[in-house]
N, CA, C and O of each residue as an XYZ file, in Angstrom:
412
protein
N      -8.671    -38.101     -4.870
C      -9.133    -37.673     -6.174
C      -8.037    -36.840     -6.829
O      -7.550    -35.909     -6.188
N      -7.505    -37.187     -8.398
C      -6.929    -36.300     -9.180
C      -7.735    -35.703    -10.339
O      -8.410    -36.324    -11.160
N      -7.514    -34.229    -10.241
C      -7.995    -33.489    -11.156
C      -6.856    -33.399    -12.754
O      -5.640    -33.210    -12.732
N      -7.380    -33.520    -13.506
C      -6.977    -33.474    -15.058
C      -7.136    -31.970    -15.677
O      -8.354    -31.794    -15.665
N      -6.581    -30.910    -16.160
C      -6.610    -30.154    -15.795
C      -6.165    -29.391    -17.268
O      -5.002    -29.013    -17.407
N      -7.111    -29.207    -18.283
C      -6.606    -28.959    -19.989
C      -7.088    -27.714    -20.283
O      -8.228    -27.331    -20.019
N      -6.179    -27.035    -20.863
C      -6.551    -25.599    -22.075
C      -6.152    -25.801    -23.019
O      -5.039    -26.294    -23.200
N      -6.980    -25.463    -23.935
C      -7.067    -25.544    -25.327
C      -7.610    -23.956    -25.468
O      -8.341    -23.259    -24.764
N      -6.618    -23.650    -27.198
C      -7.219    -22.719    -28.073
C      -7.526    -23.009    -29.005
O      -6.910    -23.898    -29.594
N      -8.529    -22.442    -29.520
C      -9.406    -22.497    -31.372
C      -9.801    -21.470    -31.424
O      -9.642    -20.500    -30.683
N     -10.494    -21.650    -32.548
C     -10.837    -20.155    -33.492
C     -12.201    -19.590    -32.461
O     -12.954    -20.396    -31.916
N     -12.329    -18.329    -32.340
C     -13.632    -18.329    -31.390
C     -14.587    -18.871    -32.074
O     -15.284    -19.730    -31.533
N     -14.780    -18.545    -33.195
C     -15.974    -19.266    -34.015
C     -16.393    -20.520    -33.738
O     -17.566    -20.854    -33.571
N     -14.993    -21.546    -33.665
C     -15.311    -22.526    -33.772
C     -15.462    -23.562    -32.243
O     -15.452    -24.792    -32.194
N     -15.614    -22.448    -30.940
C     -15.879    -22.866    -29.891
C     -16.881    -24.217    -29.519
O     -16.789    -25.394    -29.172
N     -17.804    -23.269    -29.821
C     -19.575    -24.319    -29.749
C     -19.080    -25.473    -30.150
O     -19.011    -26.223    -29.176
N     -18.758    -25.902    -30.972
C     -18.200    -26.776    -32.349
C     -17.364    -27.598    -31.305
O     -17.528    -28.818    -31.315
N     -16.830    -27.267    -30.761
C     -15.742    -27.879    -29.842
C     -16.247    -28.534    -29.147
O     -16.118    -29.758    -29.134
N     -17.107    -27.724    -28.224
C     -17.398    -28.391    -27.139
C     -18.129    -29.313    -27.463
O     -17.823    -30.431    -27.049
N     -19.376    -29.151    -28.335
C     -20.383    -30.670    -29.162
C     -19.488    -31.589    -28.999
O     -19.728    -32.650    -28.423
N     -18.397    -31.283    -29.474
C     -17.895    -32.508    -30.470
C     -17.003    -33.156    -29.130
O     -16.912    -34.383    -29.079
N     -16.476    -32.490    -28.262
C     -15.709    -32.999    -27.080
C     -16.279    -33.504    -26.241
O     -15.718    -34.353    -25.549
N     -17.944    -33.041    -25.976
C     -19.036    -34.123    -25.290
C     -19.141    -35.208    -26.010
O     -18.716    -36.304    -25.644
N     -19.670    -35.003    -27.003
C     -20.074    -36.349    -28.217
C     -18.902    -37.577    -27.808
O     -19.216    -38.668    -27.333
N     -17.392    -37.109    -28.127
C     -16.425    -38.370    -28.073
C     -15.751    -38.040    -27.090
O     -15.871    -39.020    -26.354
N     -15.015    -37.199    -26.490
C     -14.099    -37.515    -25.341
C     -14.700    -37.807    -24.193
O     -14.349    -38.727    -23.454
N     -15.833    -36.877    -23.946
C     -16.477    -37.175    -22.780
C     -17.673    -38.925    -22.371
O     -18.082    -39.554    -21.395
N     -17.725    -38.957    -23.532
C     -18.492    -40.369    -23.711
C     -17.493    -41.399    -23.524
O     -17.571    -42.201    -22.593
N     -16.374    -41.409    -24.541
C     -15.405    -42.448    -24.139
C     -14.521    -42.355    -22.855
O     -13.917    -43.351    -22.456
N     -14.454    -41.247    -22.261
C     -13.470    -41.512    -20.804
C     -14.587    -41.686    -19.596
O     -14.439    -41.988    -18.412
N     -15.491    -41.447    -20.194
C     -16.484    -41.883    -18.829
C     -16.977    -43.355    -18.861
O     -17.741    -43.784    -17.996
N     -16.545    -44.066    -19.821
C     -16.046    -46.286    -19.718
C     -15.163    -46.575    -19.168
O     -14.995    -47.766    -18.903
N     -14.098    -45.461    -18.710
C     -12.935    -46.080    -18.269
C     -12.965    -46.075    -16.510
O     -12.990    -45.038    -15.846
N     -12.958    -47.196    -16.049
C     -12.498    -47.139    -14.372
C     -11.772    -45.772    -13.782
O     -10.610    -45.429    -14.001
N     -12.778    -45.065    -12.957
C     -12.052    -44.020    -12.435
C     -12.545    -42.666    -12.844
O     -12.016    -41.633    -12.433
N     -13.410    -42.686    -13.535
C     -13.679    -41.606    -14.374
C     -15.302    -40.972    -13.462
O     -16.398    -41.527    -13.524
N     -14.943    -39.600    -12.622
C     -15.753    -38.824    -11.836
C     -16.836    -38.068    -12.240
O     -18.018    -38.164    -11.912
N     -16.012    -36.923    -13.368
C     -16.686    -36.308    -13.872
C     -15.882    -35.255    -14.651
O     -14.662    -35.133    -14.755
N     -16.631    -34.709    -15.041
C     -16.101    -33.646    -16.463
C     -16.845    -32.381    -16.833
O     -18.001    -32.272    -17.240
N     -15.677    -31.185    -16.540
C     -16.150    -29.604    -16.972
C     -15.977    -29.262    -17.676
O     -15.177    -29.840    -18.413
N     -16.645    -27.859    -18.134
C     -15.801    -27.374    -19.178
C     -15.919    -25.915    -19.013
O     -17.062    -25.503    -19.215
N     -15.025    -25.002    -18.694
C     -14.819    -23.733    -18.074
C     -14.685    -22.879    -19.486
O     -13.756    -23.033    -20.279
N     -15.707    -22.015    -19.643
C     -15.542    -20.857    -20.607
C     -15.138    -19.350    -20.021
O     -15.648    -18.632    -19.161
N     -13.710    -19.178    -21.095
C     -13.327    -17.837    -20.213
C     -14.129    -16.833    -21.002
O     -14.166    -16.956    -22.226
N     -15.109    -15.337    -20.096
C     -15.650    -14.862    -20.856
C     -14.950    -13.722    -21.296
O     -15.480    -12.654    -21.603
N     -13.450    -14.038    -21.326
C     -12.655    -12.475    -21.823
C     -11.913    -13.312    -23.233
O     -11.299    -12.804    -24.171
N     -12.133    -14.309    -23.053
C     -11.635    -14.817    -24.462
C     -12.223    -16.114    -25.155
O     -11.829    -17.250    -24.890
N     -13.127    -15.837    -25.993
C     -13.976    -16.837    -26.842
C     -13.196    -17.721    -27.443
O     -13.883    -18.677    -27.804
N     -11.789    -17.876    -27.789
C     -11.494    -18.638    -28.237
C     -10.236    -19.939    -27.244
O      -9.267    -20.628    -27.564
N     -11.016    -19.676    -25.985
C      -9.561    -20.539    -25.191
C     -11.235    -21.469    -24.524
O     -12.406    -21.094    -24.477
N     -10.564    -22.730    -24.124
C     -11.772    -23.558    -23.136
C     -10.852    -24.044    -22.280
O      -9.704    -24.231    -22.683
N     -11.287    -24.380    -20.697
C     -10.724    -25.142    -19.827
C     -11.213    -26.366    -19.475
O     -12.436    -26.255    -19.557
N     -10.975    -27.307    -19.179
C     -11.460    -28.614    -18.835
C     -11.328    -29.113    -17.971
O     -10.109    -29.272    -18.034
N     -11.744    -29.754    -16.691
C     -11.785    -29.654    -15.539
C     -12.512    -31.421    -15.536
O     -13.730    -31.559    -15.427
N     -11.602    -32.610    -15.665
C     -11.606    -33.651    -15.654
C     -11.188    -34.316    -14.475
O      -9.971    -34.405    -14.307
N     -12.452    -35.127    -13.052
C     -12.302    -35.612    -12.476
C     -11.612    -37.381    -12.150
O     -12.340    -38.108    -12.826
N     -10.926    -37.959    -11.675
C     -10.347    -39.209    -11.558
C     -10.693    -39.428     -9.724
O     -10.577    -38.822     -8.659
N     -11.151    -40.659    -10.256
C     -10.921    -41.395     -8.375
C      -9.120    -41.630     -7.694
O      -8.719    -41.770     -6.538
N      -8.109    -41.569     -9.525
C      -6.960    -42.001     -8.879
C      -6.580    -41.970     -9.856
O      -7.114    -42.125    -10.954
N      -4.932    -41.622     -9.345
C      -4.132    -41.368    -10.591
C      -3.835    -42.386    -11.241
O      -3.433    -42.289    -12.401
N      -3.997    -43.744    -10.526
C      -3.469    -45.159    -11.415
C      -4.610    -45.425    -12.310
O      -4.427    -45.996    -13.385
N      -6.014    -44.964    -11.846
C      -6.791    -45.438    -12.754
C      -7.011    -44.520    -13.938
O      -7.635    -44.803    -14.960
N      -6.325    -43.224    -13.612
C      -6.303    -42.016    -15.329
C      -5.413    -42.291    -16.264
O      -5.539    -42.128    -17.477
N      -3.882    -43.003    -15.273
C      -2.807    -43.219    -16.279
C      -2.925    -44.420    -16.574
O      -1.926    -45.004    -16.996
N      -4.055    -45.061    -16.448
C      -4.385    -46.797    -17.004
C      -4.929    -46.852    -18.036
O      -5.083    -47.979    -18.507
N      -5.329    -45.921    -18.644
C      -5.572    -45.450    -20.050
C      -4.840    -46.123    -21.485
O      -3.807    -45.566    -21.858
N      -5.069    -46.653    -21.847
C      -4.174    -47.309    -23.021
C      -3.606    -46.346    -23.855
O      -4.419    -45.532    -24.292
N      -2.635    -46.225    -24.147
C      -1.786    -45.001    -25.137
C      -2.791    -45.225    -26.182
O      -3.318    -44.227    -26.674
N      -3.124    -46.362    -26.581
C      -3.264    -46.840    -28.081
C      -4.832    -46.004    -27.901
O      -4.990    -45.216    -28.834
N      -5.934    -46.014    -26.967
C      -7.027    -46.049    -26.968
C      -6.715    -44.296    -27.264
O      -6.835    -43.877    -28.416
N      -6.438    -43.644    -26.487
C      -5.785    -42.081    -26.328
C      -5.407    -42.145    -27.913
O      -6.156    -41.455    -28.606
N      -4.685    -42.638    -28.408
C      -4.799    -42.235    -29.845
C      -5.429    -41.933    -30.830
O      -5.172    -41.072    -31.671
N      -6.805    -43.065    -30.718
C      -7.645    -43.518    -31.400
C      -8.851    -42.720    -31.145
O      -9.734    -42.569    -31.990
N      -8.874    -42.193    -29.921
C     -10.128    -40.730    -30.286
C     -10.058    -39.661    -30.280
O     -10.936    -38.798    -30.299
N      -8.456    -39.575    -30.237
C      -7.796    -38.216    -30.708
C      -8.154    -37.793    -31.971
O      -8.503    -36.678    -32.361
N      -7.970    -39.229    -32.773
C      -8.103    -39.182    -33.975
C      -9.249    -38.824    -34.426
O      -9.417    -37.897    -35.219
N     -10.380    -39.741    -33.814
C     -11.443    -39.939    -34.309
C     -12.270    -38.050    -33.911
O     -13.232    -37.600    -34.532
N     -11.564    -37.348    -32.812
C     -12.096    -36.100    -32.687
C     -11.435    -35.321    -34.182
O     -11.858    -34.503    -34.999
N     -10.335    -36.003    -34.005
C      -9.702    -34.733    -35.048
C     -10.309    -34.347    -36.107
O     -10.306    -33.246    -36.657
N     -11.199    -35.978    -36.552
C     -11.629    -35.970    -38.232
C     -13.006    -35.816    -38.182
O     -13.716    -35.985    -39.174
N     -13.460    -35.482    -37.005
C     -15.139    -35.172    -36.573
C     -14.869    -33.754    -36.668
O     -15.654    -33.146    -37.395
N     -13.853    -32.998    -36.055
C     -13.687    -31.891    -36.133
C     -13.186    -30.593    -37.424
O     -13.780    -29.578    -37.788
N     -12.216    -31.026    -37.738
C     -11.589    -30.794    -39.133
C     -11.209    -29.452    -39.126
O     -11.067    -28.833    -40.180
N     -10.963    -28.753    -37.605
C     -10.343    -27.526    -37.764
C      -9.043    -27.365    -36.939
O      -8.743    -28.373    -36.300
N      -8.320    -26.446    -36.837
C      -7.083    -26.702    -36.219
C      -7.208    -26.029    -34.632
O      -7.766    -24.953    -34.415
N      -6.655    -26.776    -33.712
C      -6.897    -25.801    -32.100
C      -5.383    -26.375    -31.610
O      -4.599    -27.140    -32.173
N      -5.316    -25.619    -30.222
C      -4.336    -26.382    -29.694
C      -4.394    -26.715    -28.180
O      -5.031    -25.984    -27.421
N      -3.809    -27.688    -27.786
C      -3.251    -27.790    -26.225
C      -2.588    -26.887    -26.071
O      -1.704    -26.667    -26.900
N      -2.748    -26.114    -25.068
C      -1.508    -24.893    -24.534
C      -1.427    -25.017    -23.358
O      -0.846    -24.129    -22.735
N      -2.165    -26.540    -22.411
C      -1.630    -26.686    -21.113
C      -2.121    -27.472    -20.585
O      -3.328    -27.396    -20.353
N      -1.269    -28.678    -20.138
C      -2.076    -29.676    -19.311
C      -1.329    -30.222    -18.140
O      -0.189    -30.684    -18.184
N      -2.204    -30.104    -16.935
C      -1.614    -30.166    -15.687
C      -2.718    -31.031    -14.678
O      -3.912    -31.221    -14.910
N      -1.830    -31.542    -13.347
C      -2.772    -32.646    -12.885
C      -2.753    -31.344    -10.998
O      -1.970    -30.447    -10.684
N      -3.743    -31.801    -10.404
C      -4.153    -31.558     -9.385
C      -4.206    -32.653     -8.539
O      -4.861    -33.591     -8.994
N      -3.662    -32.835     -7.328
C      -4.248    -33.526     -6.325
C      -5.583    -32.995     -4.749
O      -5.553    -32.309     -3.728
N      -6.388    -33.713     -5.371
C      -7.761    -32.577     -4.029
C      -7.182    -33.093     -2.807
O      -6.805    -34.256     -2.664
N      -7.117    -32.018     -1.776
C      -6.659    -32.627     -0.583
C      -7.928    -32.285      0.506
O      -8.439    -31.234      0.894
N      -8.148    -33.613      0.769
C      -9.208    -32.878      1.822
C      -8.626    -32.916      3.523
O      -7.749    -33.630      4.010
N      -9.336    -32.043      4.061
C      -9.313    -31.885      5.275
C     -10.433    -32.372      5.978
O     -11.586    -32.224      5.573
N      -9.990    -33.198      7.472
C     -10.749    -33.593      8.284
C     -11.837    -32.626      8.641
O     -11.455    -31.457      8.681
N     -13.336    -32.874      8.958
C     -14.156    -31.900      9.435
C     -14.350    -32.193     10.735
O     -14.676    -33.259     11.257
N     -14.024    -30.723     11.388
C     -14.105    -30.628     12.595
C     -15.396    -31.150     13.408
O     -16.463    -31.146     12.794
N     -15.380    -31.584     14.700
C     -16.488    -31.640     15.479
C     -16.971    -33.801     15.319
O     -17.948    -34.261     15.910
């Protein structure tokens, strides 16, 4: 399993707003795609205006099998659902490693 691993900032105001709108389309459309586990969303409570995202994959071939073009297209389609300005300020991948259980 690879973890997907996003922070974003926006206005605190416009948090709630975010997240609706990031269930509504990101989370609806990456959960059609092969590979797709599951999906968090981490609120820091020292700062209302940052979110973390905590996006599960069965495999990294099946996250980066993603069509650029499709990744474009509900970028978009969030952007103009959304209509306020935020940003990526970090995106990083995880590999879960598990360990054998004893006994």
């Amino acid at each position: 399993m690879v973890i997907e691993w996003l922070k974003f900032c926006m206005s605190p105001e416009s948090r709630e707003r975010y997240i609706e709108l990031d269930t509504e389309i990101w989370t609806a459309a990456l959960s059609q795609y092969p590979g797709f586990v599951s999906k968090e969303v981490w609120i820091d409570p020292d700062d209302a205006g940052s979110l973390i995202f905590v996006i599960r994959w069965a495999t990294r071939e099946q996250w980066k099998a993603i069509p650029e073009a499709d990744l474009i297209q509900i970028t978009e389609r969030f952007d103009a659902a959304f209509g306020l300005s935020y940003e990526m300020v970090e995106s990083t991948e995880f590999q879960v490693r598990r360990f054998p259980v004893p006994g």
